[in-house]
Short mmCIF file of the C-alpha atoms (twelve columns), coordinates in Angstrom:
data_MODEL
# 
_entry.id   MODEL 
# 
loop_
_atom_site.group_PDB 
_atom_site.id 
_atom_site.type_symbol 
_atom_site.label_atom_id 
_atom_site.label_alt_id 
_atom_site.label_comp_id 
_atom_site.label_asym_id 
_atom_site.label_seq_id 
_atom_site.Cartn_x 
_atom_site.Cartn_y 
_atom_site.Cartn_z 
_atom_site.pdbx_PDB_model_num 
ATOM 1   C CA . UNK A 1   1.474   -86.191 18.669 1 
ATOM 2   C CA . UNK A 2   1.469   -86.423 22.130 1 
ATOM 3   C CA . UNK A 3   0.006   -83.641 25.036 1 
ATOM 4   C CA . UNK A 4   3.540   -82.810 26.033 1 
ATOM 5   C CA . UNK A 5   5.435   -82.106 22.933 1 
ATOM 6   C CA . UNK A 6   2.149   -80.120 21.816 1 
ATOM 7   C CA . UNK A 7   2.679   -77.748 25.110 1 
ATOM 8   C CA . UNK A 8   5.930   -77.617 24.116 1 
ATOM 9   C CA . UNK A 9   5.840   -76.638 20.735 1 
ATOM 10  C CA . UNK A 10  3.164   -74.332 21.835 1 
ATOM 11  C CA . UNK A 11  5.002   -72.820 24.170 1 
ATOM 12  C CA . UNK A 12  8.246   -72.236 21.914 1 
ATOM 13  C CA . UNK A 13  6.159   -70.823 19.797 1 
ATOM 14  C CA . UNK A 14  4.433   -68.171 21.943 1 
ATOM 15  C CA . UNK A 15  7.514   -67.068 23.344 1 
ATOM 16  C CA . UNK A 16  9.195   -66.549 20.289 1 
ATOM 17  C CA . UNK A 17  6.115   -64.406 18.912 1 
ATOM 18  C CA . UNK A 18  5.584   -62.635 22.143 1 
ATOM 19  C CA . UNK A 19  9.592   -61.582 21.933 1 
ATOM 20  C CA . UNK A 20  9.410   -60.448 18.284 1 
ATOM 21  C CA . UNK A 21  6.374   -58.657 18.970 1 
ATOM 22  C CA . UNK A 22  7.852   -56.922 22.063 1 
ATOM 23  C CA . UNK A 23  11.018  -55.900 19.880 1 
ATOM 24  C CA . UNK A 24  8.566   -54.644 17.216 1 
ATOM 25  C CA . UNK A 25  7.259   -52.597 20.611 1 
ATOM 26  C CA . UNK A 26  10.618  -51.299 21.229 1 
ATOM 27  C CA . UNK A 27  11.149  -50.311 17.459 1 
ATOM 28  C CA . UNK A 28  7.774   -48.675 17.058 1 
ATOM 29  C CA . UNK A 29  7.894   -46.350 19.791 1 
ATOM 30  C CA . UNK A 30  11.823  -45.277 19.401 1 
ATOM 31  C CA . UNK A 31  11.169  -45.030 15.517 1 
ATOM 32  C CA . UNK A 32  8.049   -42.588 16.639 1 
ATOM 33  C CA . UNK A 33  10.077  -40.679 18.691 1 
ATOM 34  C CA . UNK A 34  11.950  -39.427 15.517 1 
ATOM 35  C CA . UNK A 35  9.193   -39.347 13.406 1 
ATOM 36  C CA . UNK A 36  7.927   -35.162 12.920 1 
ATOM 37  C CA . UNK A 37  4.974   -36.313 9.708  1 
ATOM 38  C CA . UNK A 38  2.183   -36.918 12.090 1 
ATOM 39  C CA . UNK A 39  0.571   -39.391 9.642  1 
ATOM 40  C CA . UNK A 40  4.018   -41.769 10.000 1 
ATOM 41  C CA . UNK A 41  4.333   -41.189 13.597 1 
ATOM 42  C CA . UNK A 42  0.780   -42.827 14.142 1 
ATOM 43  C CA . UNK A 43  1.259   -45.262 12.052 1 
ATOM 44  C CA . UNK A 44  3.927   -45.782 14.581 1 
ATOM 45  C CA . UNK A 45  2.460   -45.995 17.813 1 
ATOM 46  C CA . UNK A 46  -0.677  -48.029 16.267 1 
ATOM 47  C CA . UNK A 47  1.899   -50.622 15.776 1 
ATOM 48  C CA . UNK A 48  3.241   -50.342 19.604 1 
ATOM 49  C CA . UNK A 49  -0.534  -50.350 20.933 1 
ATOM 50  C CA . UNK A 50  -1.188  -54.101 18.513 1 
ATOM 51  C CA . UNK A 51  1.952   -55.706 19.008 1 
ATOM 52  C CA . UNK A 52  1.627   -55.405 22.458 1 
ATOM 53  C CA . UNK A 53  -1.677  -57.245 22.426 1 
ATOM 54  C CA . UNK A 54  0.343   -59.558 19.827 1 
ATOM 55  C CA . UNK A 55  2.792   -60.700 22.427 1 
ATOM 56  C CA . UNK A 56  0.462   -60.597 25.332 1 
ATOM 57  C CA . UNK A 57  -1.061  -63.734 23.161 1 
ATOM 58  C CA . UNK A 58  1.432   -65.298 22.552 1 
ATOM 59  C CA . UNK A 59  2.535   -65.837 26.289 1 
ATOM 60  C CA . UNK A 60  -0.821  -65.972 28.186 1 
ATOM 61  C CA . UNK A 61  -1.444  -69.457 28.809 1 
ATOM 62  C CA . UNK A 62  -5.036  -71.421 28.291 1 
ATOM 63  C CA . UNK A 63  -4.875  -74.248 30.546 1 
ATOM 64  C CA . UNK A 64  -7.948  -73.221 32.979 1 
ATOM 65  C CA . UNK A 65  -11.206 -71.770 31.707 1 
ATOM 66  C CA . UNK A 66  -10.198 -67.865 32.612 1 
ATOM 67  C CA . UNK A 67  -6.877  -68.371 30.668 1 
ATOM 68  C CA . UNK A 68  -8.817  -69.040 28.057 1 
ATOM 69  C CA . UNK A 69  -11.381 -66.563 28.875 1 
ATOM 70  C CA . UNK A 70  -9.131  -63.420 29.223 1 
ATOM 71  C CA . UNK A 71  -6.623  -64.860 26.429 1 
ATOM 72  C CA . UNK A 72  -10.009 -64.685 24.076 1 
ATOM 73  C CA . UNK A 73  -10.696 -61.089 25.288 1 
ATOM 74  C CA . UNK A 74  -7.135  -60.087 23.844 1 
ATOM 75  C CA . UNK A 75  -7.613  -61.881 21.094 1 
ATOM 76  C CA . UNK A 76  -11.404 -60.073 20.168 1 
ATOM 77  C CA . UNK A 77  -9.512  -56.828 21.113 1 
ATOM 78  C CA . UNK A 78  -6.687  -57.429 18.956 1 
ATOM 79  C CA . UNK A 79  -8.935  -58.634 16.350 1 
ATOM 80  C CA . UNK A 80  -10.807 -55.022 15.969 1 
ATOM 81  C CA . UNK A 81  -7.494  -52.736 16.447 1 
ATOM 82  C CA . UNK A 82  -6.027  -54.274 13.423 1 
ATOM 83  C CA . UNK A 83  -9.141  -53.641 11.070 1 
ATOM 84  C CA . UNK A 84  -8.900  -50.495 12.481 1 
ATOM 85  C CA . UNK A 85  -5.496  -49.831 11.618 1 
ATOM 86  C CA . UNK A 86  -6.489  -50.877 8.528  1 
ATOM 87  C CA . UNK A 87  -8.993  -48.640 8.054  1 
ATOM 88  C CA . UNK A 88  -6.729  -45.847 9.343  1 
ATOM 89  C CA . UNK A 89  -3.981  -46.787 6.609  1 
ATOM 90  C CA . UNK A 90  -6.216  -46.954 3.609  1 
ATOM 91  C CA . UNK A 91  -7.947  -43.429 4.805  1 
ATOM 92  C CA . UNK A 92  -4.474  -42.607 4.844  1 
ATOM 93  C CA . UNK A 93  -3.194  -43.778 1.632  1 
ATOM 94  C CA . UNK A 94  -6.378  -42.107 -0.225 1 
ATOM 95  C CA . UNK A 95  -5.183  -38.435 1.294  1 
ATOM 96  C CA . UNK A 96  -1.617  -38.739 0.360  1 
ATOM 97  C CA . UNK A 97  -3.037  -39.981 -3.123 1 
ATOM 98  C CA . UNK A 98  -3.233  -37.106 -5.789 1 
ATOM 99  C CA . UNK A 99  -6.502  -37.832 -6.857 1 
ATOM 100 C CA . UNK A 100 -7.828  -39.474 -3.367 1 
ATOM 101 C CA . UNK A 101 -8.899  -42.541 -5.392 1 
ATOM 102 C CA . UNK A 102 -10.640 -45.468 -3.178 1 
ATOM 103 C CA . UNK A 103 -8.804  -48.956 -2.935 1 
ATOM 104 C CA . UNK A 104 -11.474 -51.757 -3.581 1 
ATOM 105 C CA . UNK A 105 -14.624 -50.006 -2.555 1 
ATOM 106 C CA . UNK A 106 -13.362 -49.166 0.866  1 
ATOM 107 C CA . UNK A 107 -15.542 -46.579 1.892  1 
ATOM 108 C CA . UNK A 108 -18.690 -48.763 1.262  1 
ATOM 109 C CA . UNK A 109 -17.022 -51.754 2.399  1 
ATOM 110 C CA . UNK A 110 -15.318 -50.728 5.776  1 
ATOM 111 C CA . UNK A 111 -18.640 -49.768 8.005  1 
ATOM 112 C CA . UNK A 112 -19.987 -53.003 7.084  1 
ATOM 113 C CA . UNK A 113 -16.819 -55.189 7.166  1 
ATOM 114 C CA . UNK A 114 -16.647 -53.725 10.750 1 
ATOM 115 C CA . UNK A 115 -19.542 -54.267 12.133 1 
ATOM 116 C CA . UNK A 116 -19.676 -57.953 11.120 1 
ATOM 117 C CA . UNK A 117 -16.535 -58.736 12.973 1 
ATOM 118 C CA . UNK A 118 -17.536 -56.782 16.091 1 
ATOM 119 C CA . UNK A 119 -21.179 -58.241 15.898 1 
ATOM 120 C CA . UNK A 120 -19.184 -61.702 14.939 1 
ATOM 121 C CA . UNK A 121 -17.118 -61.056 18.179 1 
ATOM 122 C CA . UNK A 122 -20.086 -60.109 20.534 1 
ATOM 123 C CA . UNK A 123 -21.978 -63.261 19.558 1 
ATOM 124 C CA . UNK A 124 -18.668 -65.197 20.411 1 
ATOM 125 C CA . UNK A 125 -18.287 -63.603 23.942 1 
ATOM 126 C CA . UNK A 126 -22.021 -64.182 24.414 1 
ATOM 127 C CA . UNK A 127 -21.919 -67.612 23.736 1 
ATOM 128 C CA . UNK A 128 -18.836 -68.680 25.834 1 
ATOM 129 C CA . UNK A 129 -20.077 -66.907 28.989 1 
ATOM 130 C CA . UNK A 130 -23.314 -68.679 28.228 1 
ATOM 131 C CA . UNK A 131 -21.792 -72.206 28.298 1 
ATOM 132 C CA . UNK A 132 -23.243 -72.967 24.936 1 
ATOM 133 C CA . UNK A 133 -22.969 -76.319 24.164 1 
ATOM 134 C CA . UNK A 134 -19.406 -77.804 22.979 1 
ATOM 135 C CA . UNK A 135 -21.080 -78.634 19.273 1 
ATOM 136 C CA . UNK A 136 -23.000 -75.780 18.821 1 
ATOM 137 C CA . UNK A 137 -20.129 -73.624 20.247 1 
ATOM 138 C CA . UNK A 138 -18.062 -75.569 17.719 1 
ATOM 139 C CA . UNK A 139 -20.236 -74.705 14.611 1 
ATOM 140 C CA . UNK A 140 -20.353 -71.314 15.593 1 
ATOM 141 C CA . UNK A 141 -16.247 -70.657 16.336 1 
ATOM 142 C CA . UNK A 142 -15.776 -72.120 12.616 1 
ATOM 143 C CA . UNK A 143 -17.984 -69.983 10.793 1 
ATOM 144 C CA . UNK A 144 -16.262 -66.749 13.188 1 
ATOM 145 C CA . UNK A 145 -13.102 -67.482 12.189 1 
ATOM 146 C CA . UNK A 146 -14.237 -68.194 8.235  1 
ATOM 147 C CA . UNK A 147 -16.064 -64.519 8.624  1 
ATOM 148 C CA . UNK A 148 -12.497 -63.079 10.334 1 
ATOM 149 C CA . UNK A 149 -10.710 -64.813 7.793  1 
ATOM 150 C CA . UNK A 150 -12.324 -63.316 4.648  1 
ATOM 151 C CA . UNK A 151 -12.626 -59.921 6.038  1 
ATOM 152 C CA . UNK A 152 -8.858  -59.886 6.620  1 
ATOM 153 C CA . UNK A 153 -7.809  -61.450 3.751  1 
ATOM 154 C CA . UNK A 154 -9.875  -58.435 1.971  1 
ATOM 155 C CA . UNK A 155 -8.256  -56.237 3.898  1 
ATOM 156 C CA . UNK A 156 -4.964  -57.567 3.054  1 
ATOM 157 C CA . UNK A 157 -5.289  -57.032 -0.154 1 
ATOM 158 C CA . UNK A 158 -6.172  -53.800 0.096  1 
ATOM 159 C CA . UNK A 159 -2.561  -53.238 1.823  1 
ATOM 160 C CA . UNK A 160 -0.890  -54.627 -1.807 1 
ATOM 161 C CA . UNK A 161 -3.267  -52.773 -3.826 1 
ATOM 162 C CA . UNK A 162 -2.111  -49.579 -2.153 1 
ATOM 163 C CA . UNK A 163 1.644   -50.627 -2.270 1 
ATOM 164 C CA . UNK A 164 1.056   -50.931 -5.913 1 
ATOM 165 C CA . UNK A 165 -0.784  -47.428 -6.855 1 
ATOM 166 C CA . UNK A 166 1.238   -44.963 -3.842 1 
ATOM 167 C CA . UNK A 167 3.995   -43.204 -4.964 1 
ATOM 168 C CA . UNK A 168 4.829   -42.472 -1.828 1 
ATOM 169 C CA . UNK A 169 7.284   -45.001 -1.377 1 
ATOM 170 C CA . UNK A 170 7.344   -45.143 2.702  1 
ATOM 171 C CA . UNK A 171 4.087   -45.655 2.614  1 
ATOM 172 C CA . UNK A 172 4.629   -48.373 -0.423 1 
ATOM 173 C CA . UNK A 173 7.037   -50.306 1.454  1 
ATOM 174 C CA . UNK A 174 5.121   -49.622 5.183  1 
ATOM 175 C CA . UNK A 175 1.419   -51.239 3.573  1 
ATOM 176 C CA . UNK A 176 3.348   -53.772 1.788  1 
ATOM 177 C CA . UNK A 177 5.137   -55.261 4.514  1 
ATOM 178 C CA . UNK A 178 1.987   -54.846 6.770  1 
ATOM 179 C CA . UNK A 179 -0.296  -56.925 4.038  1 
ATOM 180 C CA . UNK A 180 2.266   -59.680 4.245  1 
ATOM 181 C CA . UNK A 181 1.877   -59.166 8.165  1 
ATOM 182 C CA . UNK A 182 -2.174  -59.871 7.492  1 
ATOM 183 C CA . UNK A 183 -1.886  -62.714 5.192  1 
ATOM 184 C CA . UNK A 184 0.140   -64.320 7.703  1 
ATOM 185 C CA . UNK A 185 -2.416  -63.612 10.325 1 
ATOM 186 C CA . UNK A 186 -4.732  -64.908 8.082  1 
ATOM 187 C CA . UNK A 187 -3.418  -68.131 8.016  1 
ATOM 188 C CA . UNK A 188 -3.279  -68.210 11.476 1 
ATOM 189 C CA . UNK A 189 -6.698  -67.990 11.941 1 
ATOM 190 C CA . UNK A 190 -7.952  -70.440 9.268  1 
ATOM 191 C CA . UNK A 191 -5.190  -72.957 8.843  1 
ATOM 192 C CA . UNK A 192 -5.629  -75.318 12.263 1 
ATOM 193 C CA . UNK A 193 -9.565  -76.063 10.533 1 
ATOM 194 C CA . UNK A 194 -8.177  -78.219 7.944  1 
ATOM 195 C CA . UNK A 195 -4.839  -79.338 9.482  1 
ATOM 196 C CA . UNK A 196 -6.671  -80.280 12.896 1 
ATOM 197 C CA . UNK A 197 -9.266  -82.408 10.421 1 
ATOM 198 C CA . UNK A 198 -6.317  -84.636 9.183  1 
ATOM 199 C CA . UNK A 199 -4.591  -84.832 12.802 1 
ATOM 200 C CA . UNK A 200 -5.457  -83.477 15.981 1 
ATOM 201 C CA . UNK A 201 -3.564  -80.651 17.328 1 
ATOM 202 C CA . UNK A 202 -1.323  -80.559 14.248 1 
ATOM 203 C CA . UNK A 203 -3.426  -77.194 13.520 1 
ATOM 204 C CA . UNK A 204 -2.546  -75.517 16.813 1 
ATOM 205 C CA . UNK A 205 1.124   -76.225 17.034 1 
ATOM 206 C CA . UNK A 206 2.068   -75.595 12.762 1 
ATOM 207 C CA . UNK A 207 -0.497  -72.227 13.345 1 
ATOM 208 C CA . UNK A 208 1.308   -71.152 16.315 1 
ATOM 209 C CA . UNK A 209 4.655   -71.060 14.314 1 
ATOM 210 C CA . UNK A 210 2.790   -69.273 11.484 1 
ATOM 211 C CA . UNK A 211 2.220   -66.771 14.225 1 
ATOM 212 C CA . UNK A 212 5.675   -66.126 14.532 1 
ATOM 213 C CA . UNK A 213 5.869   -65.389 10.948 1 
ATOM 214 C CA . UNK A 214 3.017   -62.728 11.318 1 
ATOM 215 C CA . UNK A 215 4.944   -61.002 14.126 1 
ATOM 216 C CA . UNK A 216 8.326   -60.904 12.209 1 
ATOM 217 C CA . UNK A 217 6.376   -58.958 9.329  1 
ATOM 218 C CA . UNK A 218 4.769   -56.306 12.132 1 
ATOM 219 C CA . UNK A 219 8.556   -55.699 13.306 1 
ATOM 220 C CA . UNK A 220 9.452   -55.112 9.484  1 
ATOM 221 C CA . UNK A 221 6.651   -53.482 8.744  1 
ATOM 222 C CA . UNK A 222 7.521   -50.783 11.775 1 
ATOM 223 C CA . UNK A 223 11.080  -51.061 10.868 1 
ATOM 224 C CA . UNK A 224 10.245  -49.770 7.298  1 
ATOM 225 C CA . UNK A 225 9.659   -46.305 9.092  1 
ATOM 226 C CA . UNK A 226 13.305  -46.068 10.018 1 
ATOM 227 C CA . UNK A 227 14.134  -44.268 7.003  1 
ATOM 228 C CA . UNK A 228 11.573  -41.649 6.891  1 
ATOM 229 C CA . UNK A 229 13.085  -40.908 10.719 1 
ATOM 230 C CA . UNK A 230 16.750  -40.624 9.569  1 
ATOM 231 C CA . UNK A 231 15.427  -38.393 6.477  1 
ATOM 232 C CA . UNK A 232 13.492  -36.091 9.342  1 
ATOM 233 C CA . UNK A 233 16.467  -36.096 11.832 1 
ATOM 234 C CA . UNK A 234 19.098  -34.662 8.918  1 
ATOM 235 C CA . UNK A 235 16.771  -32.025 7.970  1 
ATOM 236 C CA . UNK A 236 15.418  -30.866 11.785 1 
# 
């Protein structure tokens, strides 16, 4: 596959995520504006705040070294905010939840789950503005994103397990939509290690795409509030 239709692809790609993930932007904060339940609202405008990190990804370009180093600082920042909305939406589905029941160990898992993606980050951010060496730096970016990608996927299914106890079925449909958003985002972290093995760049350009499928999911998973906000506008 040659250099040019890669940049292509790759740039297709971004711009489709980043306008997806601006709509989802759009969505969020009108939705919000009709939302009066504070816990929906913020679920809301956490959405606005990531998806606008999501599409600032998707269209900053890497071709010089600080592309690459301030597309990497989105990417780290994005990388927290979403286990932190996480965290916020499980805290939140064990208070609406009659007898506040914890989803997979949460509460022991989440401290430490955090601070091994932050201290995974750190190391990261260390080690490029050290110049680390390209096959150390390459040992070291594969295990990140194999730390990232487990965490996540945990978290992720979290999301299902609490679309499958709540009875609260905004919330239901809201975590369920978001935990197809994470698997999604999963894949897009982990996928390009094997697919680059068997081909070069075949891992960026089919992981970029997947990204595209992650931000569709976000959008749905803010437009899954729209109800909640027609329900609160008929009885204001």
């Amino acid at each position: 596959m040659s250099t040019e239709i890669v940049n292509v692809l790759e740039a297709v790609a971004g711009v489709a995520t980043a306008a997806i993930a601006l709509l989802a932007v759009y969505r969020s904060l009108t939705i919000a504006k009709s939302l009066v339940t504070r816990i929906y609202r913020t679920r809301a405008y956490w959405l606005a705040v990531l998806m606008v990190f999501f599409a600032v990804l998707g269209l900053l370009p890497t071709s010089t070294t600080l592309e690459t180093d301030i597309s990497n600082v989105f990417f780290f920042a994005f990388l927290v905010a979403l286990l932190l909305f996480i965290d916020s939406n499980v805290a939140v589905a064990k208070e609406i939840d009659f007898f506040h029941k914890d989803i997979l160990h949460w509460e022991k898992i989440r401290i430490p789950l955090l601070v091994v993606v932050v201290a995974y980050t750190a190391a990261a951010s260390i080690a490029t503005a050290l110049g680390i060496s390209s096959a150390i730096a390459g040992v070291g970016v594969i295990g990140y994103i194999i730390v990232a990608g487990v965490a996540f996927s945990y978290s992720g299914a979290a999301m299902f397990l609490i679309a499958r106890k709540t009875y609260d079925q905004t919330m239901k449909k809201f975590v369920k939509t978001l935990g197809f958003a994470i698997l999604f985002w999963v894949l897009f972290l982990t996928l390009w290690i094997p697919l680059d093995a068997i081909y070069p760049s075949l891992g960026d350009v089919v992981t970029d795409f997947i990204a595209i499928g992650a931000a569709y999911f976000f959008y749905k998973a803010a437009m899954s509030l729209t109800f909640v906000g027609r329900i609160e506008k008929q009885t204001a």
